[in-house]
C-alpha positions in Angstrom: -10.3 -12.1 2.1 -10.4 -10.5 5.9 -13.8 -11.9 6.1 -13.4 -15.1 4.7 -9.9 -16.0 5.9 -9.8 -14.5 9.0 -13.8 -13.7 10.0 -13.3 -9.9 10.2 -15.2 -7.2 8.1 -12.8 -4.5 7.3 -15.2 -1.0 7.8 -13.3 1.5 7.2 -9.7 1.9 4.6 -7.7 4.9 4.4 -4.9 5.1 2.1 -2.3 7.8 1.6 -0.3 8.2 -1.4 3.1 10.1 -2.3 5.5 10.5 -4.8 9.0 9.6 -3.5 12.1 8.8 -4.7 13.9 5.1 -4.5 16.6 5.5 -1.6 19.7 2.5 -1.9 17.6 -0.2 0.4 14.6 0.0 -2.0 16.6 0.7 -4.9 18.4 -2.6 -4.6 15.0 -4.5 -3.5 12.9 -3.3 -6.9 16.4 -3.7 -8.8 16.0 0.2 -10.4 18.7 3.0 -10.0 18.7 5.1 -6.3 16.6 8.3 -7.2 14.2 6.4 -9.6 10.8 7.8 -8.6 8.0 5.8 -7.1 4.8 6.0 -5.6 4.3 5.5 -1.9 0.9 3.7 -0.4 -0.2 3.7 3.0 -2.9 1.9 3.9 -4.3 1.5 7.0 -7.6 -0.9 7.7 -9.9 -1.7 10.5 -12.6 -3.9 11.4 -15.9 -2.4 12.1 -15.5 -2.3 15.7 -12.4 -0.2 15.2 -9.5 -2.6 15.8 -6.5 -2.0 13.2 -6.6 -5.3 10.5 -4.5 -4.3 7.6 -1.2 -2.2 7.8 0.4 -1.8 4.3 3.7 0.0 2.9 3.3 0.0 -1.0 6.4 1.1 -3.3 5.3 0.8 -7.2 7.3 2.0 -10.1 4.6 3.3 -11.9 6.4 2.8 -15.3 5.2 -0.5 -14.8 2.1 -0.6 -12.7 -1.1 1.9 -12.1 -2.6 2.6 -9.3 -6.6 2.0 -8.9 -8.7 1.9 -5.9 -12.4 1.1 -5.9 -14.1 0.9 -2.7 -17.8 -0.1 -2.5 
């Protein structure tokens, strides 16, 4: 997508993950209950010279969605 889109190669990904619980913004935004847990992803990507390309905050209920990264 980067590459195609946008003509950068993404070199290097690092993601973060953590278990959190819905505070009243999100919990209104993903239309659960305050407190309902979720998981957190950070991502952070950059190009191969080093430059920052992809910033991402990720809140998933993972009642209804799993997680899977695969990197190659």
């Amino acid at each position: 997508l980067y590459a195609d889109g946008f003509g950068v190669t993404i070199g290097q990904a690092v993601e973060r993950l953590k278990a959190m619980a819905a505070d009243a913004d999100v919990a209104e935004a993903l239309q659960v209950a305050v407190g309902t847990p979720l998981l957190g992803i950070d991502r952070l990507a950059k190009s191969l010279d080093g430059r920052v390309a992809e910033w991402r905050v990720s809140l998933c209920l993972t009642q209804r969605h799993h997680y899977l990264s695969e990197m190659r």
